[in-house]
C-alpha positions in Angstrom: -3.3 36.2 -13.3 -2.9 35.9 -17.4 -0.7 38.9 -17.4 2.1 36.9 -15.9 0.8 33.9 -17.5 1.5 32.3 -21.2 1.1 29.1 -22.9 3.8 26.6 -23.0 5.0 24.3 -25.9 2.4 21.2 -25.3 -0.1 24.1 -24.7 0.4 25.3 -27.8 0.7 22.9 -29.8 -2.6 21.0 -28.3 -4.3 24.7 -30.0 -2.6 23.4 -33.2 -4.2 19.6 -32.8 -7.8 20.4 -31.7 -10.4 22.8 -32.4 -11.5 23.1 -29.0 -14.5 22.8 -27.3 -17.5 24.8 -25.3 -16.6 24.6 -21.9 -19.8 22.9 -20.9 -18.9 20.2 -22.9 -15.9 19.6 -22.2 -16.8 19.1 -18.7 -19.2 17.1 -19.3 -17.3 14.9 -21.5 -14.5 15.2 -18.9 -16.9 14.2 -16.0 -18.1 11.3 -18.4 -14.7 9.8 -18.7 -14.2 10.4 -15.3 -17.1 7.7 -14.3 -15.6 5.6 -17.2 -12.2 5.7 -15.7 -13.7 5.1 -12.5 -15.7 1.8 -14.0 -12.3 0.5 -15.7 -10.9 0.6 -12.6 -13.7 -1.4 -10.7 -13.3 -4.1 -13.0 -9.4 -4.3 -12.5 -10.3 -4.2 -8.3 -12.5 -7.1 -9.5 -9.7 -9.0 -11.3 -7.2 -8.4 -8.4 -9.9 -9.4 -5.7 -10.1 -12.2 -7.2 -6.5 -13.6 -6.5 -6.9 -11.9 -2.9 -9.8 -14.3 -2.4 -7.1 -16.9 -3.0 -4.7 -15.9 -0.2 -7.3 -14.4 2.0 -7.0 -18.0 4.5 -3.6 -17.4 4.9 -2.5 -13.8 6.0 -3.9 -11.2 8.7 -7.0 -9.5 8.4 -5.1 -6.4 8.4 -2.5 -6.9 5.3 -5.3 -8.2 3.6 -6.9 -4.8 4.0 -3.7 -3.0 3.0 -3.4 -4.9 -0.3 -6.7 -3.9 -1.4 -5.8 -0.6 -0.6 -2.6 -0.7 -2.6 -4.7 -2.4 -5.2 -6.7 0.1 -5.3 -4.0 2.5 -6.4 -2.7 0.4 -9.0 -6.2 0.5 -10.4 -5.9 4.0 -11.5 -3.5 3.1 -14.2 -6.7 2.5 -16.0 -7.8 6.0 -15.7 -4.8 6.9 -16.6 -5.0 4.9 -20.0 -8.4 5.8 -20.5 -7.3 9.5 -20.6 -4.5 9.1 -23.0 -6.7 6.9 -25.1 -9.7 9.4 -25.2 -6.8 12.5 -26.3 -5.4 10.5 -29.1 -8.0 8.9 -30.5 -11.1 11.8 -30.0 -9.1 15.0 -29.4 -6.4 13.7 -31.9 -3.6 14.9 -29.3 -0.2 14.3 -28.9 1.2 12.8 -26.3 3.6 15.8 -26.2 0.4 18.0 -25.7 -0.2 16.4 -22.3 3.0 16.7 -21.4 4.3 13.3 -21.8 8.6 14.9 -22.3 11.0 12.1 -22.3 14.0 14.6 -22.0 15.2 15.3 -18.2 12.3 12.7 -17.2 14.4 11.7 -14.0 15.0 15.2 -13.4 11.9 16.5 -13.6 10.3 13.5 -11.0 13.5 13.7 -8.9 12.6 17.2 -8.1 9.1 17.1 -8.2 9.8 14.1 -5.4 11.5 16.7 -3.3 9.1 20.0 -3.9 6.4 17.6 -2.8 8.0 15.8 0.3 9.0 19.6 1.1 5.8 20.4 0.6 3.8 18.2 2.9 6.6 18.2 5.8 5.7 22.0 6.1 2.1 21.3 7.4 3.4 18.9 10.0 6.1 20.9 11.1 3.7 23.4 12.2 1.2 20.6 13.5 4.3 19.6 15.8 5.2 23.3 16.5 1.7 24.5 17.3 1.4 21.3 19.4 -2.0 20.0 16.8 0.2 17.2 15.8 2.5 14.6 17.6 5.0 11.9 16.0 4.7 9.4 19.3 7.2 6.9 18.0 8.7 4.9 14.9 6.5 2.1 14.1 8.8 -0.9 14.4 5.9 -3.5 13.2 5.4 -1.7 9.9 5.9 -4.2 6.8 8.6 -2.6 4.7 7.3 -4.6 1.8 3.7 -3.2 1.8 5.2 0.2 2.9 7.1 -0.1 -0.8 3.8 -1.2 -2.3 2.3 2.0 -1.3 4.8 4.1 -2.7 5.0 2.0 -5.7 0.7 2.4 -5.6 1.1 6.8 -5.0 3.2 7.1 -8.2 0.6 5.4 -10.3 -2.6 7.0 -8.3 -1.0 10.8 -8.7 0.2 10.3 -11.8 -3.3 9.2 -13.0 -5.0 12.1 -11.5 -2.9 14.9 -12.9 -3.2 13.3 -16.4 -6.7 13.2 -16.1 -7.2 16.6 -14.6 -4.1 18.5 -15.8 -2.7 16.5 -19.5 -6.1 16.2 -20.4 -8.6 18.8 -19.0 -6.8 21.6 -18.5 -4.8 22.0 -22.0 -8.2 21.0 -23.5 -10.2 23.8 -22.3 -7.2 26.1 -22.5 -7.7 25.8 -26.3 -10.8 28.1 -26.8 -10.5 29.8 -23.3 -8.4 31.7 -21.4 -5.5 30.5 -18.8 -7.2 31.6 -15.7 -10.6 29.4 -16.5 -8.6 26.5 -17.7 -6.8 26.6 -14.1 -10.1 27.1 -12.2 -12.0 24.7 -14.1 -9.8 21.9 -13.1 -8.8 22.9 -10.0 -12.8 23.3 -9.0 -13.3 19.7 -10.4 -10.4 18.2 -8.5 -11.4 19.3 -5.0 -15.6 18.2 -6.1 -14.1 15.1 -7.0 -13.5 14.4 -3.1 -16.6 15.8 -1.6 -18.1 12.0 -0.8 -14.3 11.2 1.3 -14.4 10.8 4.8 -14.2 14.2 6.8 -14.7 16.4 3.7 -15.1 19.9 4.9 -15.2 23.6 3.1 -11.8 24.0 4.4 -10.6 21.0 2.4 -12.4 21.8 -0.4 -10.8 25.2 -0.7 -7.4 23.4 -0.2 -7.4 21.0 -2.7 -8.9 23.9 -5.1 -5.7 25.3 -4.5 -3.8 22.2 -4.9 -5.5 22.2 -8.0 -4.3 25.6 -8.7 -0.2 25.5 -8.0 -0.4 21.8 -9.7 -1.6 23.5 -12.8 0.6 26.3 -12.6 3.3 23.9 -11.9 2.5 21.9 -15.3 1.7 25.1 -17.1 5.9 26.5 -16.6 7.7 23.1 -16.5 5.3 21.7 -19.6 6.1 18.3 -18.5 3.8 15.8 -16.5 6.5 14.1 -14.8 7.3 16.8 -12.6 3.6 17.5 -11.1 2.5 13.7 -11.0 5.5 13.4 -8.5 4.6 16.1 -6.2 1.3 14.8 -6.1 2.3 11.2 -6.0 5.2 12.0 -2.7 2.5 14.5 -1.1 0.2 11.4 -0.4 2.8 8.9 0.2 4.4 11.3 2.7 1.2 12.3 4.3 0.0 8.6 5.0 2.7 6.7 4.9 5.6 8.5 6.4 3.7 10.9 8.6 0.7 8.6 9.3 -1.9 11.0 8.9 -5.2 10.2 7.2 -5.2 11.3 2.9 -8.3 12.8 2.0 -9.8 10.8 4.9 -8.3 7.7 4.2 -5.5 6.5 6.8 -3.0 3.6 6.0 -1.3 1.2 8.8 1.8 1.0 6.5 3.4 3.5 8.1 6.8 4.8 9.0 5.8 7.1 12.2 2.9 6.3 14.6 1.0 10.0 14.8 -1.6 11.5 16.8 -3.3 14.8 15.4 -5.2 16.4 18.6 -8.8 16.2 17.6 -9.7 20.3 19.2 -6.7 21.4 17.0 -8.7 20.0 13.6 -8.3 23.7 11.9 -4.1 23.1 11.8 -3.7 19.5 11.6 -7.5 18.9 9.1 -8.7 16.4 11.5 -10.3 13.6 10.0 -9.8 14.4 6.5 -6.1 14.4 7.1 -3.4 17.6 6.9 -5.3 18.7 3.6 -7.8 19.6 5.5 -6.0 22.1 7.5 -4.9 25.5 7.8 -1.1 24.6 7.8 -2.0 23.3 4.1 -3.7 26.0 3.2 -0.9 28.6 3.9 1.6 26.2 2.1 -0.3 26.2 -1.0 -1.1 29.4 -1.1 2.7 30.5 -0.7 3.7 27.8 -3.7 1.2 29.5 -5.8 2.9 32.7 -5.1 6.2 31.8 -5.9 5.3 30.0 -8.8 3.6 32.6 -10.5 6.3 35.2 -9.6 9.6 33.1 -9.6 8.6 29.6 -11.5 10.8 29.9 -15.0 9.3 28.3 -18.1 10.8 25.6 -20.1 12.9 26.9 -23.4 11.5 26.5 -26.3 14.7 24.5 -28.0 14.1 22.0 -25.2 10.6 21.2 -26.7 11.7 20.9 -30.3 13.1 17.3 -30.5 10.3 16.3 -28.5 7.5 17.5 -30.3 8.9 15.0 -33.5 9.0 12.1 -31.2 5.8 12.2 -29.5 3.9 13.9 -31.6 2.0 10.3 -32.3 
């Protein structure tokens, strides 16, 4: 895969900023700031439960357990700081290096919205074709406000991940080793990352390995994180807020269409764990990776240049 692969601007110039590091220790520093992340984020839960507590009298037992799930995605912002924090001050990265472009930013998300929704549409197309899943009706008691608040919650929760696992870890150990183990090592962290979600199986294991895969490829040609933190940001939204399905084996009531997946279909639709978990995923991915790597266009280098003096801080 290298031989059609190369090293964009914020890779490179993250090999000009850093050493590098033995693999093994990067991931263990990685999986080190990963529990920190996760720690900073239980203490913001904390701070947020705490004004819940305050309401919690006054509205439904149910939108009290959507807030603290949309709370819950705004806690990642955390990570998401904790990452950037740990490449500026330790790794004495840019920002530019993890892919933080301000030029074409609403471009880049715009279309990353709509490669994602694409995207995730495709499994439940062929759930609906293939009869493994079902949109019964449009959910007239959904709250458009907390529906909102979700989306709102996905851009800061995909975001975070793909800075953490994609800005940070995989330019990092792209620095002393090749392309093709900088891709696998993040994309085999992302998918262990889930293993302890509801409905977790080998099949979704291998998916979100893959997600990990295109997402990094994605990154890698476009060097900007805007692009990838929105198709993983839209793909979750879409999945369990739009298409009411379960993500990663957690399922919302915020949502636009009232679903059934048929539970002796669970190799299309994932079952449980949600359309990740399935095969219709699983072809999806593995066709994006494909067009990627042969049809995916790099970014020029004259529309790095500006960029590298303003965020190289």
């Amino acid at each position: 895969m290298d031989r059609r692969l190369k090293k964009s601007e914020p890779f490179i110039q993250a090999a000009r900023e850093m050493k590098g590091r033995n693999i093994i220790i990067q991931i263990a520093i990685f999986i080190l700031i990963f529990i920190a992340s996760q720690f900073v984020s239980g203490i913001v839960m904390y701070i947020f439960s705490m004004g819940l507590s305050l309401i919690n009298n006054v509205i439904a037992e149910t939108e009290l357990l959507e807030l603290i799930a949309i709370l819950t995605l705004f806690s990642t912002l955390g990570a998401t700081l904790l990452g950037i924090l740990y490449c500026k001050f330790i790794e004495k990265r840019s920002l530019f290096s993890m892919g933080f472009i301000k030029k074409g930013i609403l471009k880049e998300y715009g279309a990353g919205l709509l490669i994602g929704f694409i995207m995730i549409s495709i499994p439940a197309l062929i759930g609906i074709a293939t009869g493994a899943f079902k949109i019964t009706s449009i959910n007239r008691e959904m709250s458009v406000g907390l529906f909102l608040l979700f989306f709102l919650g996905y851009v800061f929760q995909g975001m975070s991940e793909e800075v953490l696992l994609r800005g940070y870890l995989f330019v990092s150990v792209s620095v002393k080793n090749s392309l093709s183990i900088a891709i696998l090592t993040n994309s085999i962290l992302f998918s262990a990352l889930h293993f302890k979600n509801p409905g977790f199986t080998g099949l979704a294991a291998f998916n979100l390995a893959l997600f990990g895969i295109f997402a990094s490829l994605y990154f890698l040609k476009r060097g900007s994180i805007w692009g990838v933190g929105a198709i993983h940001s839209i793909w979750n939204f879409a999945m369990g807020n739009i298409y009411g399905v379960e993500v990663s084996g957690t399922k919302s009531a915020s949502v636009l269409f009232n679903s059934v997946a048929d539970p002796n279909m669970a190799l299309v639709n994932g079952g449980s764990f949600g359309f990740e978990g399935g095969l219709g995923v699983t072809f999806v991915l593995i066709v994006a990776i494909v067009l990627v790597v042969l049809f995916g266009d790099y970014k020029k280098q004259e529309y790095f240049i500006k960029e590298k003096e303003e965020l190289n801080i």
